[in-house]
C-alpha positions as CSV (number, residue, x, y, z in Angstrom):
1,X,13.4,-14.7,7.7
2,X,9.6,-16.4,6.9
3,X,9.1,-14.2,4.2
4,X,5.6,-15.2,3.5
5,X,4.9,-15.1,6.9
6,X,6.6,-11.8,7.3
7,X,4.6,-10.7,4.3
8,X,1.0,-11.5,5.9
9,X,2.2,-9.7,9.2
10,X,3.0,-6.2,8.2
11,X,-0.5,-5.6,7.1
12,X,-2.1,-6.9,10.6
13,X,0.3,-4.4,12.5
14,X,-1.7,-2.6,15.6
15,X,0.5,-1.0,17.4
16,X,4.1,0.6,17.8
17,X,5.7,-1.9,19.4
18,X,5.0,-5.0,16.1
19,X,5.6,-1.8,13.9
20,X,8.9,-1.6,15.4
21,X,9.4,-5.6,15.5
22,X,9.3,-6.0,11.4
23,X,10.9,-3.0,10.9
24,X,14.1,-4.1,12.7
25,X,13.4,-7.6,10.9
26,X,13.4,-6.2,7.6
27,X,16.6,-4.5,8.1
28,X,18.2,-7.2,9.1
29,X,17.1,-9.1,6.1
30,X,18.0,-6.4,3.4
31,X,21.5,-5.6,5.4
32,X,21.9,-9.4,4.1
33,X,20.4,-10.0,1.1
34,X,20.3,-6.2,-0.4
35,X,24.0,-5.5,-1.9
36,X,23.3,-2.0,-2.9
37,X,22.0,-0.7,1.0
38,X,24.6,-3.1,2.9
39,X,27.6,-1.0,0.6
40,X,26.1,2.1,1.9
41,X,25.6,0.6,5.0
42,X,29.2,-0.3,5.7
43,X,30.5,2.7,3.8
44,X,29.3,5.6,6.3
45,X,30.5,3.5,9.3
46,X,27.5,2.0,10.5
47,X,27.3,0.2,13.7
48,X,24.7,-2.8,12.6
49,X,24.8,-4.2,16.3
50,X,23.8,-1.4,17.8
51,X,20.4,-0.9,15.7
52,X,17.7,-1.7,18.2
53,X,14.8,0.6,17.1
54,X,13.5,1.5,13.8
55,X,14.6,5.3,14.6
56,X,18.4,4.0,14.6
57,X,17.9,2.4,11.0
58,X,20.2,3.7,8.3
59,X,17.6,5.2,5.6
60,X,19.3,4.9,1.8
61,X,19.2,8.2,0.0
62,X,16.6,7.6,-2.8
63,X,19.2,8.7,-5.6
64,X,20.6,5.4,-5.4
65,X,17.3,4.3,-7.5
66,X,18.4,6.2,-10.5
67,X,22.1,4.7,-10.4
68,X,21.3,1.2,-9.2
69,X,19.5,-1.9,-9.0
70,X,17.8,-2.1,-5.6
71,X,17.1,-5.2,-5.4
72,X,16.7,-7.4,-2.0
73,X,16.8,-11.3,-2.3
74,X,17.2,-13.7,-4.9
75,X,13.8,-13.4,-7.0
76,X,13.9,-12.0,-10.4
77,X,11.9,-8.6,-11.3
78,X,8.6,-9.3,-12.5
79,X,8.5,-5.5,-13.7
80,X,10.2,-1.8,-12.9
81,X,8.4,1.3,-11.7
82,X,9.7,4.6,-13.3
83,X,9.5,8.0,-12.2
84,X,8.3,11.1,-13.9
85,X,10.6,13.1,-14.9
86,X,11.5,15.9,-17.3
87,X,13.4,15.2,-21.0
88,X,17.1,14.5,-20.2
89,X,17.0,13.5,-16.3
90,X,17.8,10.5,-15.1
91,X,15.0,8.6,-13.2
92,X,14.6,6.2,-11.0
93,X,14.0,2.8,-11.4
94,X,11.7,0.8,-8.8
95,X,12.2,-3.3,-9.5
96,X,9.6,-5.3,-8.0
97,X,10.2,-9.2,-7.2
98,X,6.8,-10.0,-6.5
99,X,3.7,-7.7,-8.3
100,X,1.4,-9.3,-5.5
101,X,3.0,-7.2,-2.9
102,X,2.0,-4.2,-4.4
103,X,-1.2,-5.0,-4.8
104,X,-1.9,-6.3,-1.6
105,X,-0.7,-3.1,-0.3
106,X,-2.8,-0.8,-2.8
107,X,-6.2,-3.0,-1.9
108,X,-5.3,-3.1,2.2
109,X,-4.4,0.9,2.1
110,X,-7.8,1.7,0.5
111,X,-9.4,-0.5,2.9
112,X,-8.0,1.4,5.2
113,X,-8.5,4.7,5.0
114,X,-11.8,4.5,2.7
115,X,-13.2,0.9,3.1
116,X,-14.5,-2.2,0.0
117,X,-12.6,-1.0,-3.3
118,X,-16.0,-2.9,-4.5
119,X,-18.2,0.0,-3.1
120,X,-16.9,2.5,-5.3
121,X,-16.8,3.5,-9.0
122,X,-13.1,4.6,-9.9
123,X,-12.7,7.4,-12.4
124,X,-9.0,7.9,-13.1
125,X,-7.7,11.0,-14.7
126,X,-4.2,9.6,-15.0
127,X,-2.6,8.2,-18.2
128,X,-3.5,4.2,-19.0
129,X,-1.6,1.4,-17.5
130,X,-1.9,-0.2,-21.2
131,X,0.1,2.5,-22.2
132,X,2.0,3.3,-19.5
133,X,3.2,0.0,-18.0
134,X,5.7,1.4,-15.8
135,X,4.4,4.1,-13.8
136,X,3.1,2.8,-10.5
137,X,0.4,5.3,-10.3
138,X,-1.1,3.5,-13.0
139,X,-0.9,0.5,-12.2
140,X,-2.8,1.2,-8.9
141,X,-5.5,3.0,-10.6
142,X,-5.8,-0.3,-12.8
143,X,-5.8,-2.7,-9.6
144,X,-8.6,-0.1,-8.1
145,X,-10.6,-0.5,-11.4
146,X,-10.4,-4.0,-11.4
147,X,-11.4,-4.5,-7.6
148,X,-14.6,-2.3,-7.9
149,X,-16.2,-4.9,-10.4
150,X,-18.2,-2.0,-12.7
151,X,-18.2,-1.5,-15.6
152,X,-18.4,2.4,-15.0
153,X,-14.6,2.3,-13.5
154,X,-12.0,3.3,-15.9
155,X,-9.4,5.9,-17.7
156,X,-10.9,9.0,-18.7
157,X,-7.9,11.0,-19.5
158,X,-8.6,11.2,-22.9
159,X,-12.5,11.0,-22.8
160,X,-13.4,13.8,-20.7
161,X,-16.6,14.5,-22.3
162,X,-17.3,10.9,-21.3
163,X,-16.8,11.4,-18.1
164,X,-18.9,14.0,-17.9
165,X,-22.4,12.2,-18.9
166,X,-20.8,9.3,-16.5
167,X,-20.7,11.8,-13.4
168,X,-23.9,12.7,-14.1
169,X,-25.3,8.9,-14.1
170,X,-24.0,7.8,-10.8
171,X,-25.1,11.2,-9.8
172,X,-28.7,10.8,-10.9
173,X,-28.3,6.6,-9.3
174,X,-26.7,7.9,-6.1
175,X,-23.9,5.8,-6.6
176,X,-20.3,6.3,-4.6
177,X,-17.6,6.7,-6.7
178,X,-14.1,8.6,-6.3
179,X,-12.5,11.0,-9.0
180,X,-9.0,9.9,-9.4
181,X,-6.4,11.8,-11.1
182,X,-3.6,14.1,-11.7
183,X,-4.4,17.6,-10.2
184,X,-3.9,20.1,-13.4
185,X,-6.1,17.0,-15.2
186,X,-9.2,17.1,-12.5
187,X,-8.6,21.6,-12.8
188,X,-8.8,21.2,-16.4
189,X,-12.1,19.4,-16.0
190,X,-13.6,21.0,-13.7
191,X,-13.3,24.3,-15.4
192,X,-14.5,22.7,-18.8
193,X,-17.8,20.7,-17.6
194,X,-20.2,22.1,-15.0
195,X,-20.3,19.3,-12.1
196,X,-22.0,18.8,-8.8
197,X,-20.5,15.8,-7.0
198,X,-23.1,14.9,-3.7
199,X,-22.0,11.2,-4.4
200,X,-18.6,11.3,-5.4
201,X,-15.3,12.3,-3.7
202,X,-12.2,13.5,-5.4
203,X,-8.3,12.4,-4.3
204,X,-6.0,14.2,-6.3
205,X,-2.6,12.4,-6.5
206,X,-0.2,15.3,-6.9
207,X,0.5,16.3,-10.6
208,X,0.3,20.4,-10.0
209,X,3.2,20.9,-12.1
210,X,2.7,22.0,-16.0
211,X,5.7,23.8,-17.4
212,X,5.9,26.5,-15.8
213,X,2.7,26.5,-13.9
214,X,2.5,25.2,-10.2
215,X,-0.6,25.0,-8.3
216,X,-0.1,24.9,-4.1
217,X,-2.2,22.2,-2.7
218,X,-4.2,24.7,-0.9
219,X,-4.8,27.1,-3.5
220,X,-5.9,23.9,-5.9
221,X,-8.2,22.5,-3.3
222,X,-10.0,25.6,-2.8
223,X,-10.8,25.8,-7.0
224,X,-11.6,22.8,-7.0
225,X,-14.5,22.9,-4.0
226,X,-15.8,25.7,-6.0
227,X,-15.6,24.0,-9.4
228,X,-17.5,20.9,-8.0
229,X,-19.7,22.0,-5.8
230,X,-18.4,19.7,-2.6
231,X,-16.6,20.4,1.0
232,X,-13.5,17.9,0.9
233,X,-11.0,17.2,-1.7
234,X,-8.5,14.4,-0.4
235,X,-4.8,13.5,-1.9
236,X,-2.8,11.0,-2.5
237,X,0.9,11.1,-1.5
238,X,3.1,8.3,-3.1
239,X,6.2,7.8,-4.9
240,X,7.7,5.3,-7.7
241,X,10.0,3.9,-5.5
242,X,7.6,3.1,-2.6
243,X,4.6,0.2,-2.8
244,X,2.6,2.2,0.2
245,X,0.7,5.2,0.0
246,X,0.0,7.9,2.6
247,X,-3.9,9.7,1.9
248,X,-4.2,13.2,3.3
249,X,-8.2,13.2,4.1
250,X,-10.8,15.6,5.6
251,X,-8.9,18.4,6.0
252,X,-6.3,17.1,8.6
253,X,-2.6,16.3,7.7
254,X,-1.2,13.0,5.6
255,X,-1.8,9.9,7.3
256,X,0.3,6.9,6.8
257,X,-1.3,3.1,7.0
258,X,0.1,0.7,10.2
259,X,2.8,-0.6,8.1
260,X,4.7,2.8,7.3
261,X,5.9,5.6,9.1
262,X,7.2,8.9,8.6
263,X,10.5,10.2,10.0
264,X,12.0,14.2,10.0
265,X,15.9,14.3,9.5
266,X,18.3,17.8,9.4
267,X,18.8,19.4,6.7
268,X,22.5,20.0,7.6
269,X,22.8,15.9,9.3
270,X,21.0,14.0,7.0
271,X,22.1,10.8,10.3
272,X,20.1,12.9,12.5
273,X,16.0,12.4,13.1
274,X,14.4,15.5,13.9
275,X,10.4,15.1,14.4
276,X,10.0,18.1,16.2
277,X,11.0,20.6,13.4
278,X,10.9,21.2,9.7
279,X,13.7,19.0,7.6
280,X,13.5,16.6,4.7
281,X,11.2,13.3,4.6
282,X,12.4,10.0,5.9
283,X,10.3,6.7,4.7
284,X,9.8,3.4,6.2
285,X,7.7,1.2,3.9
286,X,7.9,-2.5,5.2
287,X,5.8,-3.3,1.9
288,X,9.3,-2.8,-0.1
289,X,11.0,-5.9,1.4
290,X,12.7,-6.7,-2.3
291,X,13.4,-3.6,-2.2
292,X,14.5,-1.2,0.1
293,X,12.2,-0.3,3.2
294,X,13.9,2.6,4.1
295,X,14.5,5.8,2.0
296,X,15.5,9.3,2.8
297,X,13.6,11.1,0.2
298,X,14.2,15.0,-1.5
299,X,11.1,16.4,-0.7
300,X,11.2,18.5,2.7
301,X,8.3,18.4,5.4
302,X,6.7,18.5,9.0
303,X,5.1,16.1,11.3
304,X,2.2,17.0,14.0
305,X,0.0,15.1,16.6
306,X,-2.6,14.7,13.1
307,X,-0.2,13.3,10.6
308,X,2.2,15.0,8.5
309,X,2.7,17.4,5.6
310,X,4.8,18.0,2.7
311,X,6.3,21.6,1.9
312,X,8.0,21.1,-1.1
313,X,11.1,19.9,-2.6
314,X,14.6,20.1,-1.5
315,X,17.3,22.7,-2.5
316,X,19.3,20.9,-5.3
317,X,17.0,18.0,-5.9
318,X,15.7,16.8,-9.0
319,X,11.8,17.6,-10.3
320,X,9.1,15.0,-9.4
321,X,6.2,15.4,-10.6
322,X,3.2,12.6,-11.9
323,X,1.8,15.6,-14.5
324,X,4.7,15.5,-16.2
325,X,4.0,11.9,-17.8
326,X,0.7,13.5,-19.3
């Protein structure tokens, strides 16, 4: 496998059938070169010959992250990706090989779904990558900041008074920017500073867990219209242990960029894709070559003709939640 070549490809994919090409390529180089996924692989009787379509792919359940070192090919880890989680649990560890693959997939899924990083001011309500050099949420708010080239782009978690008087400039200089952040953090805000966004859009990136408080997605993006004054509040679906994020925008479903996809499987099967019902979320990311590209998750959902949606998490399966770092 051309790695580097592979590695330029994925984010030029078009249509289903090249999706489908580097997909099966990338299995066949992790069923080689990643020790962990080939042992589970081989140990629930796979048939590697007879994998012709990415739908036939073995998907590695993403526990194996908290147990073991995925790691596919020879490079060293530059750095590890942690998840949230609460005092106690054992979380999962996300090595990365090669930072720049991550943040060639952060900058070409923003351009994307939302266009030039450099055309927008990024104000991030999520904990510091200084001080929180592990957690991949982070670390794409810092690439974001860095891309936009202002001086206005930042963390605000802990200067929200700040961030007030900054809204209010690129308000008053009709400049775009995006309000980026943890969803109890943007609530918090939003019920502390009166502010109109005409200019400004807000993706929250999950985080409606506090304790014992939980905020529905629905139920959080209707407070927050009325808090701030605007018609669309987007989100940001993405994991630790994925280098790809799917944005849900405009009201429709979660959308997925070219180089991801995806997948339903049974609840009661977990070898058995089901698109056309409820069941728990399947996840090819061909960014995670050095890695593994393809996950069965613990959080349950739904696909439709728009996208798709997640409902929750699995019975039995452990909390997630990006709030909880905060």
């Amino acid at each position: 496998m051309n790695e580097k070549k592979y590695l330029q490809k994925i984010f030029q994919i078009s249509n289903e059938n090249e999706f489908n090409k580097y997909a099966l390529e990338a299995f066949n180089y992790q069923f080689k070169n990643n020790i962990v996924y080939k042992q589970y692989i081989n140990l629930m009787g796979f048939n590697y010959n007879l994998i012709k379509h990415y739908i036939d792919i073995p998907f590695m359940p993403i526990e194996l992250f908290k147990t073991k070192k995925i790691i596919a090919g020879l490079k060293k880890p530059e750095l590890f990706f942690q998840s949230s989680g609460t005092t106690g649990t054992i979380r999962s560890k996300h090595y990365l090989s090669d930072l720049n693959v991550y943040k060639k997939s952060i900058i070409n899924n923003f351009n994307y779904f939302f266009g030039d990083p450099e055309q927008y001011v990024f104000l991030c309500l999520v904990p510091d990558f200084k001080k929180n050099p592990h957690s991949s949420l982070a670390f794409m708010c810092n690439e974001l900041i860095a891309k936009s080239q202002s001086t206005d782009s930042g963390f605000y978690i802990k200067k929200k008074s700040i961030l007030s008087k900054k809204i209010n400039y690129l308000e008053k200089n009709k400049k775009k920017f995006i309000l980026f952040g943890l969803g109890f953090e943007i609530l918090e805000f939003g019920l502390e500073y009166n502010v109109s966004l005409n200019f400004g859009t807000i993706i929250e990136t999950g985080g409606v867990k506090r304790g014992s408080q939980i905020i529905i997605r629905e139920d959080l993006h209707n407070r927050l219209k009325k808090l701030f004054k605007t018609k669309n509040i987007f989100s940001e679906y993405g994991m630790a242990e994925l280098l790809s994020q799917s944005y849900f925008i405009n009201k429709k479903k979660f959308q997925t960029p070219p180089w991801k996809k995806v997948l339903i499987r049974d609840k009661t099967n977990p070898l058995k894709i089901i698109n056309d019902k409820r069941g728990c979320v399947n996840i090819i990311d061909l960014a995670n070559i050095y890695s593994c590209c393809f996950i069965a998750t613990n959080d349950s959902g739904s696909i439709h003709k728009d996208g798709f949606d997640i409902l929750g998490r699995s019975q039995n399966s452990s909390i997630r939640g990006c709030n909880l770092m905060v």
